[in-house]
Backbone as CSV, one residue per row, in Angstrom:
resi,resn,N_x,N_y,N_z,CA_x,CA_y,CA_z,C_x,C_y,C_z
1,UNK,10.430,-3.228,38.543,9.829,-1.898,38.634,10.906,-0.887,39.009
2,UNK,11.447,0.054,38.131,11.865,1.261,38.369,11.089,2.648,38.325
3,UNK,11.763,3.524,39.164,11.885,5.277,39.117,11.853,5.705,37.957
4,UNK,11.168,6.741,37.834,11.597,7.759,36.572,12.502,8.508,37.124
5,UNK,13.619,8.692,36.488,14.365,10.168,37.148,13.743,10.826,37.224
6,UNK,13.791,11.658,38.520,13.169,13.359,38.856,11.872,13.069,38.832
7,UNK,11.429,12.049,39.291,9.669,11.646,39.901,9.967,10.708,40.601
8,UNK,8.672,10.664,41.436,8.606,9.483,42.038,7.714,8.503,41.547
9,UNK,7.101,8.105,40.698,6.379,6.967,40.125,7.003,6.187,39.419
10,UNK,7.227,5.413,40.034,7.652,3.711,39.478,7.076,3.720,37.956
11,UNK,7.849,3.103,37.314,7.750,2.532,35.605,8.027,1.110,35.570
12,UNK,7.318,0.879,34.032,7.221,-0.548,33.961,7.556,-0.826,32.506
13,UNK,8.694,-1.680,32.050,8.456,-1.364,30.435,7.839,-2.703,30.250
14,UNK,6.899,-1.925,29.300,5.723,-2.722,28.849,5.621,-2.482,27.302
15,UNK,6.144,-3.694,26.570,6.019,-3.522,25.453,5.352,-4.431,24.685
16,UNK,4.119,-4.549,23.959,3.180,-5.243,23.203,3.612,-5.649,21.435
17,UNK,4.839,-5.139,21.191,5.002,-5.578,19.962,6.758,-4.543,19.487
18,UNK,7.473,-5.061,18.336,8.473,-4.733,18.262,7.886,-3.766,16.474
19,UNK,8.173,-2.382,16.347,7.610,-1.649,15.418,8.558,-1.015,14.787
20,UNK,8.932,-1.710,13.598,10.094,-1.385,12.912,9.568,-0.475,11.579
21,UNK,10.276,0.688,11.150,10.080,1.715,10.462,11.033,2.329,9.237
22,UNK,11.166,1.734,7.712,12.145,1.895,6.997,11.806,3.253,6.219
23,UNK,12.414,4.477,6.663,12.508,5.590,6.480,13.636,6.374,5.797
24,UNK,13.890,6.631,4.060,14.304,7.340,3.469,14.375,8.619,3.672
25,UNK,15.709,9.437,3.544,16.031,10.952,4.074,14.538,11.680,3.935
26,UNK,13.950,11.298,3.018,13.093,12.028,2.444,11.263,12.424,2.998
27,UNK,10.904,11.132,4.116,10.218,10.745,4.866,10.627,10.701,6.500
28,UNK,11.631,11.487,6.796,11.835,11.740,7.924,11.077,12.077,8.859
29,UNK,10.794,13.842,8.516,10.103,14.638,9.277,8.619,13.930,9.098
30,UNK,8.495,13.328,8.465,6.745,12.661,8.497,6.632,11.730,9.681
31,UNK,7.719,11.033,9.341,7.710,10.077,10.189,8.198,9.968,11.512
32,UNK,8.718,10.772,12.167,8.997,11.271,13.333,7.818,11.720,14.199
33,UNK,6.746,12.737,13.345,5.711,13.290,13.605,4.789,12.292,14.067
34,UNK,4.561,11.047,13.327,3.361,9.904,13.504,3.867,8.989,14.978
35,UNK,5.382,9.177,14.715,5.980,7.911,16.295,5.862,9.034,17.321
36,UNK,5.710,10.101,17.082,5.605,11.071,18.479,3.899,11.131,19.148
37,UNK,3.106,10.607,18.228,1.919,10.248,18.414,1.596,9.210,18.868
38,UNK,2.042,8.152,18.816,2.111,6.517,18.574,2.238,5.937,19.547
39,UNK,3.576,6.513,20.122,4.230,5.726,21.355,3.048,5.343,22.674
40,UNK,2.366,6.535,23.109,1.455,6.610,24.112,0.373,5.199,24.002
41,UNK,0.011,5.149,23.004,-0.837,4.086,22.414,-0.492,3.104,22.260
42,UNK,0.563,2.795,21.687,1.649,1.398,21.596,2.678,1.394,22.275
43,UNK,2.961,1.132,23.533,3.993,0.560,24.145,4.754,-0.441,23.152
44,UNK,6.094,-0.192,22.852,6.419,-1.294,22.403,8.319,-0.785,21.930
45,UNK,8.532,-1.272,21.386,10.194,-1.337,21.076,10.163,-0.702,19.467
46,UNK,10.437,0.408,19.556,10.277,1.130,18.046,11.761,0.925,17.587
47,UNK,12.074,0.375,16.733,13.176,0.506,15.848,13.259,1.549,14.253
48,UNK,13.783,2.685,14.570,13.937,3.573,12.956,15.075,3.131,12.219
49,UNK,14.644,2.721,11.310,15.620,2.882,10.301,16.166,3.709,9.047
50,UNK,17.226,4.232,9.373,17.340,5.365,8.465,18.547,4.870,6.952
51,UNK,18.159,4.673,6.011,19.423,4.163,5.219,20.192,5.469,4.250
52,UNK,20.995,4.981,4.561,22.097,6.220,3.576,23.098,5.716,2.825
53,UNK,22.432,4.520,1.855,23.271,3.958,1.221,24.974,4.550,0.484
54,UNK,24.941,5.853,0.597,25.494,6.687,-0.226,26.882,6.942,0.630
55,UNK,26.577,6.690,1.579,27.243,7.103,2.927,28.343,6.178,3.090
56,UNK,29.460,6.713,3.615,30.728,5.815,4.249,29.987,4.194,4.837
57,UNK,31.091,2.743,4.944,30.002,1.718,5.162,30.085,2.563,6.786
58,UNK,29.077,1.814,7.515,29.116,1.810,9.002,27.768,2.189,9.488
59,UNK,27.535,1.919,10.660,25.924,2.426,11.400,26.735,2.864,12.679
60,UNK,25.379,3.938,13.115,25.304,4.593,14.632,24.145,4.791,14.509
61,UNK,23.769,4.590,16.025,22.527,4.315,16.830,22.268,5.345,17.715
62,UNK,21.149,5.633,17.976,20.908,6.436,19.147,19.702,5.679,19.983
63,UNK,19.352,5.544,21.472,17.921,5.648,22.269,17.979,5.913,22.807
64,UNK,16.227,6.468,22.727,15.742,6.934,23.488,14.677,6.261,24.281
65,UNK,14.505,7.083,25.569,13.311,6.207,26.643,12.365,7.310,26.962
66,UNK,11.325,6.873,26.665,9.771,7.633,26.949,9.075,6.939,28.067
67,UNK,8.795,7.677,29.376,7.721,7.640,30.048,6.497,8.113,30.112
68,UNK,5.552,7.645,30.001,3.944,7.880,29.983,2.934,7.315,31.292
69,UNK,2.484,8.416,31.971,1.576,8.344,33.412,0.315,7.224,32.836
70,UNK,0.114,6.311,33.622,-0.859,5.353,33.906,-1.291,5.258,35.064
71,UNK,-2.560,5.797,35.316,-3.340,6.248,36.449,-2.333,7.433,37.625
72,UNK,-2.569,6.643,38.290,-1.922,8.021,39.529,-0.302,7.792,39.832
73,UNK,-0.205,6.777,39.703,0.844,5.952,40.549,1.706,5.303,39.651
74,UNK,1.753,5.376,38.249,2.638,3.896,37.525,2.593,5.129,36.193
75,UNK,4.158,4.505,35.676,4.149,5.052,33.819,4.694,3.944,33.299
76,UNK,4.469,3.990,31.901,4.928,2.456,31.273,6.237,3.363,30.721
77,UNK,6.446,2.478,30.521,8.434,3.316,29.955,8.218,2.482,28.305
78,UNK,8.740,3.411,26.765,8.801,2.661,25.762,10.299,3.002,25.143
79,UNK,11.002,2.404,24.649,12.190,2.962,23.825,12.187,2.752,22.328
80,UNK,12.621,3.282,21.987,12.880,3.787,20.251,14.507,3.592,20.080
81,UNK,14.892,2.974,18.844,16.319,3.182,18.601,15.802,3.381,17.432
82,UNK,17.227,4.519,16.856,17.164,5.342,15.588,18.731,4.812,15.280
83,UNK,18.480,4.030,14.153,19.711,3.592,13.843,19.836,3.720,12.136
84,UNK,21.088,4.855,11.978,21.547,5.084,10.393,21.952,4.033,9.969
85,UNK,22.087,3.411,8.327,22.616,2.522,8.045,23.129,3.018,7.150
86,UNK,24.400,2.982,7.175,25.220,3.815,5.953,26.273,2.450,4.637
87,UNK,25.897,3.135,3.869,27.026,2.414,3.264,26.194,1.380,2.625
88,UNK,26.875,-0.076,2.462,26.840,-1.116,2.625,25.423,-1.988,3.650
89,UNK,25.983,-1.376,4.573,24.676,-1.496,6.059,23.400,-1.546,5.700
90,UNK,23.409,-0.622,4.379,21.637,-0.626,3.851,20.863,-1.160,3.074
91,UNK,22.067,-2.567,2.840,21.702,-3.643,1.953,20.996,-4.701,2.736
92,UNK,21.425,-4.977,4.403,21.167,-6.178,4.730,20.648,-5.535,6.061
93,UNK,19.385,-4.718,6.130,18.784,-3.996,7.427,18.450,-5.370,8.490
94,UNK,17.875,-6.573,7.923,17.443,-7.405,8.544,18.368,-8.225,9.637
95,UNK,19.567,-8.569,9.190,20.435,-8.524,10.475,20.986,-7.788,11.336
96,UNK,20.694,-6.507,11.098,20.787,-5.333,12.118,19.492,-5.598,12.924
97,UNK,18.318,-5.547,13.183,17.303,-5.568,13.648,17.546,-7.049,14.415
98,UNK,17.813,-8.642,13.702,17.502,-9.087,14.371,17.618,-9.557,15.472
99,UNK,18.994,-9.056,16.159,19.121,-9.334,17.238,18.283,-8.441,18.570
100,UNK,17.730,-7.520,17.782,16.974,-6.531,18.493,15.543,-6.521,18.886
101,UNK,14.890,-7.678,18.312,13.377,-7.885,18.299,13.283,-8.440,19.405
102,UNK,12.208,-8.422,19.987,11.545,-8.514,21.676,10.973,-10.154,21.091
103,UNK,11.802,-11.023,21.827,11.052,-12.447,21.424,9.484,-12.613,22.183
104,UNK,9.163,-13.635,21.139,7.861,-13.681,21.286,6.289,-12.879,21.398
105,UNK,6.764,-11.634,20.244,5.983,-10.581,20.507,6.409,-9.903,19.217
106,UNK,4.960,-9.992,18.051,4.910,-9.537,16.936,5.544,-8.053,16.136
107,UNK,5.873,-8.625,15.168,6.982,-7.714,14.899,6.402,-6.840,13.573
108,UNK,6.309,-5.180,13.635,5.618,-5.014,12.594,6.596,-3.794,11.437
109,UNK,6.500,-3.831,10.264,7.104,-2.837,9.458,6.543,-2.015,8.619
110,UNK,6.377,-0.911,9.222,6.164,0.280,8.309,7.072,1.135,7.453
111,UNK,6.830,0.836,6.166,7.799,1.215,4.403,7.154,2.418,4.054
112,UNK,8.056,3.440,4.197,7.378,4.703,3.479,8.167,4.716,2.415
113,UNK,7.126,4.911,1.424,7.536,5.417,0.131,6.684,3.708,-0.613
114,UNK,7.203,3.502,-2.057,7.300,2.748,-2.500,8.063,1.414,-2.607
115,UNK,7.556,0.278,-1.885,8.767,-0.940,-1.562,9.613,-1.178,-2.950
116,UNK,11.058,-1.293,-2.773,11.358,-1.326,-4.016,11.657,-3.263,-4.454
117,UNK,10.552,-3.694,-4.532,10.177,-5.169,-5.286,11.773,-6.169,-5.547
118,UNK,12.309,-6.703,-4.606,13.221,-7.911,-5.010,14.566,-6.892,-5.096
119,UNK,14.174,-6.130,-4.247,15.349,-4.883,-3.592,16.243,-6.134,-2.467
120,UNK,17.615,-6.593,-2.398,17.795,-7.316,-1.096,17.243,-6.508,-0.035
121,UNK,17.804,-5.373,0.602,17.086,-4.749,2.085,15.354,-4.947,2.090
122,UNK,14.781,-4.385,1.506,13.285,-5.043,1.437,13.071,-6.403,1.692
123,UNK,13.312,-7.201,1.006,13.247,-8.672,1.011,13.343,-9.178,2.163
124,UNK,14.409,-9.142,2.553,15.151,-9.567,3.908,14.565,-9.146,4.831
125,UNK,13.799,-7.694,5.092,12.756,-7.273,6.164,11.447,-8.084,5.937
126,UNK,11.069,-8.279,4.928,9.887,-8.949,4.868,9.377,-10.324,5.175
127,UNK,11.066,-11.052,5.281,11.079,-12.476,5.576,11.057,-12.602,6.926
128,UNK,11.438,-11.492,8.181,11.385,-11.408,9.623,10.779,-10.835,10.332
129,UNK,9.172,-9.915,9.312,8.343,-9.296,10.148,6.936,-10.405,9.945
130,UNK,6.332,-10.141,10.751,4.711,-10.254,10.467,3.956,-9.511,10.178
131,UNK,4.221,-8.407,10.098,3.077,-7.768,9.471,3.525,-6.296,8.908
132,UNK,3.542,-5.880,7.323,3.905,-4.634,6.755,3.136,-3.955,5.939
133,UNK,3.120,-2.567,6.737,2.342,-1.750,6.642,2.412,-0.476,5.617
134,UNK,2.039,-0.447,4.362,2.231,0.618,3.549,1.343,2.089,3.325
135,UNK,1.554,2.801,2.592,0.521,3.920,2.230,0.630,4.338,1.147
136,UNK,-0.116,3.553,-0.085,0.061,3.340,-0.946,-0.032,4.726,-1.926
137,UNK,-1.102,5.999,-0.965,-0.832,7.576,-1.438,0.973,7.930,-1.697
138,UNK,1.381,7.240,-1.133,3.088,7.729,-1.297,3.951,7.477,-2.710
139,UNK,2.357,6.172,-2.985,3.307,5.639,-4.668,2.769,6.473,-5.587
140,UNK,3.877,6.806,-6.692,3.698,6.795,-8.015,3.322,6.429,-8.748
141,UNK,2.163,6.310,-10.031,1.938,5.484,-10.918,0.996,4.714,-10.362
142,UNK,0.221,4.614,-9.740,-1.172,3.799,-9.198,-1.780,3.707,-10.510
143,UNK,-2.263,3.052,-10.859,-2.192,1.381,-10.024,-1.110,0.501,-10.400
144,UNK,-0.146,0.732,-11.539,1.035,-0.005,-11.743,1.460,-0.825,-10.558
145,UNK,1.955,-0.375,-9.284,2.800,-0.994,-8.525,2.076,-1.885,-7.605
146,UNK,0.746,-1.819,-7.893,-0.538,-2.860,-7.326,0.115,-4.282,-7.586
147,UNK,0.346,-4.554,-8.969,0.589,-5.899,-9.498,1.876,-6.337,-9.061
148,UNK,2.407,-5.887,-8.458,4.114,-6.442,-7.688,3.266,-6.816,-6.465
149,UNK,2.867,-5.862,-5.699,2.865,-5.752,-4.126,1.575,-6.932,-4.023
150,UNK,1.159,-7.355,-4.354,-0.009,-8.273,-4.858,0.861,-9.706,-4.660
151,UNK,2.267,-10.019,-5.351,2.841,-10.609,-5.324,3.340,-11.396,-3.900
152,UNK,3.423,-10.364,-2.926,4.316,-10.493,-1.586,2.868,-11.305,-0.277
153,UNK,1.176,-11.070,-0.772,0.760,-11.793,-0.133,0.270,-13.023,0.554
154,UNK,1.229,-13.536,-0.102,1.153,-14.911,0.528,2.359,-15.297,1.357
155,UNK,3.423,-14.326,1.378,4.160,-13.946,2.259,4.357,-13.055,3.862
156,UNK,3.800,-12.563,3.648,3.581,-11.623,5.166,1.866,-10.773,4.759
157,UNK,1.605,-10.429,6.001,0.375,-9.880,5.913,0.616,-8.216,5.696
158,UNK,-0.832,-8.115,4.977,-0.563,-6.484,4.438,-1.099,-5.420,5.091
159,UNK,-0.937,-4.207,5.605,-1.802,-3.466,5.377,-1.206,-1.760,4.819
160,UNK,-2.457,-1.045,4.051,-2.423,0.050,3.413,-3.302,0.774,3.911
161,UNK,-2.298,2.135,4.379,-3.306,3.020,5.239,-4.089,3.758,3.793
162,UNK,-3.263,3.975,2.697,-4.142,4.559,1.785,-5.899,3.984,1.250
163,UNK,-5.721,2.246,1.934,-7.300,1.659,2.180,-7.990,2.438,3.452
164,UNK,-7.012,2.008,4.467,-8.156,2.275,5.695,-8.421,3.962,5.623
165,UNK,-7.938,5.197,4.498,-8.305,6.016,4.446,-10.046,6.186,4.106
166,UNK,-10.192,4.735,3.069,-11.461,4.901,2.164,-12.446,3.994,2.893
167,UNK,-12.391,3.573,4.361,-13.531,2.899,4.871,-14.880,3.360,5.196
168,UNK,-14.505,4.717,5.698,-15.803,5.439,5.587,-16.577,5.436,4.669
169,UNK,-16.434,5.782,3.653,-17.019,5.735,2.404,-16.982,4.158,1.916
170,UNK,-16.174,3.105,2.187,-17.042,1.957,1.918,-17.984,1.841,2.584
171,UNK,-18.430,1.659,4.135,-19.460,1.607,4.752,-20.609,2.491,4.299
172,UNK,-20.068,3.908,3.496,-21.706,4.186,3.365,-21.693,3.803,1.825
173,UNK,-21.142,3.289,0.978,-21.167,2.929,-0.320,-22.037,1.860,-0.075
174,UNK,-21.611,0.852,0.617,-22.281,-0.380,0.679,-23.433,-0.348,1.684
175,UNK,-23.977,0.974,2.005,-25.225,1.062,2.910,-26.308,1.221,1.477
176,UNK,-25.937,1.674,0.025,-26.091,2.089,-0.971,-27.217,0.803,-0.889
177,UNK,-26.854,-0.186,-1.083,-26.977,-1.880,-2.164,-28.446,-2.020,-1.466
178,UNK,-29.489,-2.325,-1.952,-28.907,-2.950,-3.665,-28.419,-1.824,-5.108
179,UNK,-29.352,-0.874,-4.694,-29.334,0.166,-5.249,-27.905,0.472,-6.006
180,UNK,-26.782,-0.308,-5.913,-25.669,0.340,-6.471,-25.288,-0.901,-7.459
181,UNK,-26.192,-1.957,-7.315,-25.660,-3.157,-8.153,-25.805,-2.706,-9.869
182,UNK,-26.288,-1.793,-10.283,-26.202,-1.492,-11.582,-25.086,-0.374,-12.320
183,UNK,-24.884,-0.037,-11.276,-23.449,1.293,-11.408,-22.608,0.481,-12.379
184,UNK,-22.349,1.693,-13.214,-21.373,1.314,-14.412,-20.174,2.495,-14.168
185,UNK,-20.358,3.475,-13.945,-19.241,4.396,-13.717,-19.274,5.128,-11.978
186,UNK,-17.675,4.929,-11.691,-17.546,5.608,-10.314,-16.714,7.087,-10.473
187,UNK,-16.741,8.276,-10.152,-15.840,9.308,-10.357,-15.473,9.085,-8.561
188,UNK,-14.313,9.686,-8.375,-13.362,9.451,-7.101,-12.703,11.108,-7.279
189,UNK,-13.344,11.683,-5.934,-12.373,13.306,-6.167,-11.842,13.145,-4.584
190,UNK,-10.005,12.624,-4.917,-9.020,12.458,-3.952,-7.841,12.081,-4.562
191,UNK,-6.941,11.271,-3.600,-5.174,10.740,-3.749,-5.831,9.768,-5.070
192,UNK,-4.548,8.906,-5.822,-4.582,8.365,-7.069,-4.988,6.660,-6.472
193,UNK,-4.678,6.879,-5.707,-4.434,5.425,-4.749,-5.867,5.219,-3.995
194,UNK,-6.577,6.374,-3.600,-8.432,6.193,-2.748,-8.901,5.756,-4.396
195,UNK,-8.558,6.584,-5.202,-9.757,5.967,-6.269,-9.410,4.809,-6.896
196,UNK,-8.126,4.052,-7.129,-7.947,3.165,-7.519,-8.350,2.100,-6.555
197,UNK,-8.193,1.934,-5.221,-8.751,1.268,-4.239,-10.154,1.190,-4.124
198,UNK,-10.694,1.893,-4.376,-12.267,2.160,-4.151,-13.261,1.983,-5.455
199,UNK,-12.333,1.996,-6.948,-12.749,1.172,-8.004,-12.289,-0.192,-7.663
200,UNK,-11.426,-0.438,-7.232,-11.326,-2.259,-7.593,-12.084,-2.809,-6.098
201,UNK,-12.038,-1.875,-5.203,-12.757,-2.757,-4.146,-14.889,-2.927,-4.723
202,UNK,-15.360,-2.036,-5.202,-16.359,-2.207,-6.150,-16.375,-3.137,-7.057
203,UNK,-15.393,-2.931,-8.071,-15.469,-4.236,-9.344,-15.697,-5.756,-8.374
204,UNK,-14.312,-5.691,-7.316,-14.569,-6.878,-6.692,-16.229,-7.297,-5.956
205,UNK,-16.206,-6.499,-5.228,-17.845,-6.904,-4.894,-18.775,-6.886,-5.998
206,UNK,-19.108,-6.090,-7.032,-19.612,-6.391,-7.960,-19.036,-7.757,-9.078
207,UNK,-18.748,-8.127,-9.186,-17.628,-8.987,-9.742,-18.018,-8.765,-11.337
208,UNK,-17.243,-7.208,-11.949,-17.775,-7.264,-12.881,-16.617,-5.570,-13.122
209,UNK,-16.712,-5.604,-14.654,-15.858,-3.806,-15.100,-16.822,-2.913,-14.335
210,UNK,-15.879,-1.763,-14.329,-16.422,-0.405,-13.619,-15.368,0.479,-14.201
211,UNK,-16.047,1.635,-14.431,-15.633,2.840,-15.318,-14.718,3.613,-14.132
212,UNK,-13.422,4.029,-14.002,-13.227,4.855,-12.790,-13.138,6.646,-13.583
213,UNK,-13.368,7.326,-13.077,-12.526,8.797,-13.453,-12.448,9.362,-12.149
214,UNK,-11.338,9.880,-12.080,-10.180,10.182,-11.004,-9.990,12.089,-11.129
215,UNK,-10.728,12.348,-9.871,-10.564,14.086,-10.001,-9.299,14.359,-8.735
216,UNK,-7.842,14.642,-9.040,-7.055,14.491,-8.131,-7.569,15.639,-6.872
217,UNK,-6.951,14.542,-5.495,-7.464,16.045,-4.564,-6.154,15.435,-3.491
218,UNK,-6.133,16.028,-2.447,-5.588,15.920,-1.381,-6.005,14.446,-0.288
219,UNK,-7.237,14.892,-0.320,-7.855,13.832,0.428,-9.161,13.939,-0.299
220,UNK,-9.435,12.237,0.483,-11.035,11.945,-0.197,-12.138,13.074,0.045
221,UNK,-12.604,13.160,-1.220,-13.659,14.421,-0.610,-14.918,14.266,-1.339
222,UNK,-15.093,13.148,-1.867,-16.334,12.705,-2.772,-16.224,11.674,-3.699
223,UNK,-17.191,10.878,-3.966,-17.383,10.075,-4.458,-19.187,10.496,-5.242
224,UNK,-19.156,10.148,-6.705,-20.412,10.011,-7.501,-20.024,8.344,-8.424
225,UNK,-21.796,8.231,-8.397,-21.828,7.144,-8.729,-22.881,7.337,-9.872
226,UNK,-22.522,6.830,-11.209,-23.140,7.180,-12.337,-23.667,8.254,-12.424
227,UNK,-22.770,9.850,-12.117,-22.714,11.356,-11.902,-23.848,11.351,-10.625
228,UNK,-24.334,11.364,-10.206,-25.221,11.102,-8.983,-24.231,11.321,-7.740
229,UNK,-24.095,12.010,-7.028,-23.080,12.446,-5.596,-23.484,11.268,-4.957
230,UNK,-22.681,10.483,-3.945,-22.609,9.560,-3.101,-22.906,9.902,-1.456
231,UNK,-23.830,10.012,-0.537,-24.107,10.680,0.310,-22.603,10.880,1.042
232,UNK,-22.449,12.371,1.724,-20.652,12.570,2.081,-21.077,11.313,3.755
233,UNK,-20.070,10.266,4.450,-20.397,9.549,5.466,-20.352,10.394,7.003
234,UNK,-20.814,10.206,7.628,-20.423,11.175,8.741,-18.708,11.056,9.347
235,UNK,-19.130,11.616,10.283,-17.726,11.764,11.013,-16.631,12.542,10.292
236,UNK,-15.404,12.440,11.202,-13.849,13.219,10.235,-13.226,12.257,10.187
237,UNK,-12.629,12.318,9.148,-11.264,11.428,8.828,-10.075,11.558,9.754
238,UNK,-9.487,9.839,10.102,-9.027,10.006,11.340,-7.596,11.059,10.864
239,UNK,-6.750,10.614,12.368,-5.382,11.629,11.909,-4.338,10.356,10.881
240,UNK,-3.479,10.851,10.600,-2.206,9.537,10.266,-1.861,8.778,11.469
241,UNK,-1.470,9.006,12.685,-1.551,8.330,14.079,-2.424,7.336,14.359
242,UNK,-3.900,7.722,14.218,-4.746,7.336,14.505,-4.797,6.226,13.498
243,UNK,-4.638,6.122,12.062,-4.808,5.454,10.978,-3.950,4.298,11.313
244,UNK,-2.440,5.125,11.580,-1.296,3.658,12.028,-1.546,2.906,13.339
245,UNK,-1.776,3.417,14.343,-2.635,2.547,15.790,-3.533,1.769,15.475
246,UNK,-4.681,2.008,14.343,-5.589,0.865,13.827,-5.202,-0.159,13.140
247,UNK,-4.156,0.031,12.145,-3.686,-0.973,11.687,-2.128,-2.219,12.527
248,UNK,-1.990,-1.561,13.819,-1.135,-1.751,14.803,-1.885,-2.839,15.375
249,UNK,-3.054,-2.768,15.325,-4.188,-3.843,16.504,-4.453,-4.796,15.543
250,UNK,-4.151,-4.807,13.778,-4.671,-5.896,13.416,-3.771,-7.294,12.827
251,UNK,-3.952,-8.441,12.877,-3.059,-8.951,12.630,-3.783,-10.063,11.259
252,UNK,-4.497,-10.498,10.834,-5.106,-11.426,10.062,-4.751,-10.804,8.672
253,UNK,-5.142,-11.329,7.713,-5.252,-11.067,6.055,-6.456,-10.124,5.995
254,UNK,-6.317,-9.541,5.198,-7.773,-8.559,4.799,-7.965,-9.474,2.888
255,UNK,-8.285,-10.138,3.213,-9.024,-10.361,1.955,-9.664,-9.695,0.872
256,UNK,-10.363,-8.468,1.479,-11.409,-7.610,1.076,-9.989,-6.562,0.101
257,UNK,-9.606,-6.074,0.925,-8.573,-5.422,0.197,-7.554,-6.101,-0.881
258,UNK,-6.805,-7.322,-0.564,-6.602,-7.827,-1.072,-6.917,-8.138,-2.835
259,UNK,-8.356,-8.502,-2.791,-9.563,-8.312,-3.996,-9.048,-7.024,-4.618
260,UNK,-9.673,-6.109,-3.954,-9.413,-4.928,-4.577,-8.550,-4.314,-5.026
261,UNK,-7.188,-5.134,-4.770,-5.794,-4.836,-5.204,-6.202,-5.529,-6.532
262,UNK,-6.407,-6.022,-6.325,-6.038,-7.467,-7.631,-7.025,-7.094,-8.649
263,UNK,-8.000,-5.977,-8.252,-9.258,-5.670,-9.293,-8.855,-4.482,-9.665
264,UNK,-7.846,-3.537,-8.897,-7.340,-2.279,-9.660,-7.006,-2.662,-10.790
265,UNK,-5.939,-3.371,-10.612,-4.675,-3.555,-11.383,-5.499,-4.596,-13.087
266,UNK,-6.879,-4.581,-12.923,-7.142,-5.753,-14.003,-7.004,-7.192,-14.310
């Protein structure tokens, strides 16, 4: 048990999991924004990774240490290292990290952008995490890149926040049934990735074709089912924080999604 500088309440680092983050120049500022949210909620050992393949070989590191008040008297302390990988360095991220993972305490990776499929740096992260976390709104070409990433599950466990965007609306889709067992066409007005998810997670439970048409939007904002509006579900859609903390707590296969990958794609 230590001091915080310039307080008097004792800290404790308390870390529940090691949360590794492969972040292109281009996904920076996003991703900075979601770990400044995060930390409070997940104690744990954040590792950024920044690659700059382009760059002279070599890495530099920076950490940092965050304290957060727990009750009156105690803060848990979390650290983050932000480490560039330049050069060369951004071929083989996985031995940079591994001497850095908190033994015995699950290790998770969040890929922004599109994983690039039998990439070495990808690969090599995927063989030393347990659990990687995508958002499949970030890809291009949905549902194309379904049928790769489909590939990697029997390898590490998945999850896609661009699914847990569309749960609401599964729960009231499937409050629908039976009533929806005859649906032949779904229209989806959102990202390319909610309606492709939300047709194949249908075909799959139906185990059968389904018509999709895709009205692009920002976010999910409706669903009709054989032109018929889909009741809107209550509540708000969580934040991105909130989306990555849920998928932070889970560790098993999602099957369900899974299906529905495999039913986008045909």
């Amino acid at each position: 048990m230590r001091t915080v500088p310039g307080s008097n309440a004792p800290y404790q680092r308390t870390s529940v999991m090691t949360h590794t983050a492969w972040v292109p120049p281009e996904w920076a500022e996003a991703a900075e924004d979601v770990l400044s949210d995060l930390a409070e909620r997940h104690p744990s050992r954040t590792i950024v990774l920044f690659p700059r393949p382009h760059e002279a070989d070599g890495l530099d590191a920076t950490v940092e240490v965050d304290a957060f008040p727990v009750g009156d008297s105690r803060q848990v302390c979390t650290e983050t290292i932000r480490i560039n990988l330049n050069g060369r360095r951004a071929l083989a991220p996985a031995s940079v990290i591994q001497p850095l993972l908190l033994p015995d305490l699950p290790v998770f990776l969040r890929w922004r952008g599109v994983p690039p499929f039998g990439d070495p740096a990808f690969e090599s992260l995927v063989d030393v995490v347990d659990r990687l976390i995508v958002d499949s709104t970030e890809w291009l070409d949905v549902p194309a890149p379904y049928e790769q990433f489909g590939t990697i599950f029997e390898r590490v466990v998945v999850s896609d926040i661009a699914w847990a965007r569309t749960s609401r609306w599964r729960v009231q889709l499937a409050s629908l049934w039976p009533g929806i067992d005859a649906v032949q066409r779904i229209r989806v007005t959102g990202t390319a990735a909610q309606a492709q998810l939300l047709a194949g997670w249908l075909r799959s439970r139906l185990r059968r074709e389904l018509e999709l048409e895709h009205a692009p939007a920002e976010r999910l904002e409706g669903v009709e089912l054989d032109g018929k509006p889909a009741p809107f579900p209550p509540g708000d859609p969580p934040s991105p924080a909130d989306l990555l903390s849920d998928e932070l707590d889970r560790f098993e296969r999602d099957r369900i999604y899974e299906a529905a990958v495999g039913a986008a794609t045909g």
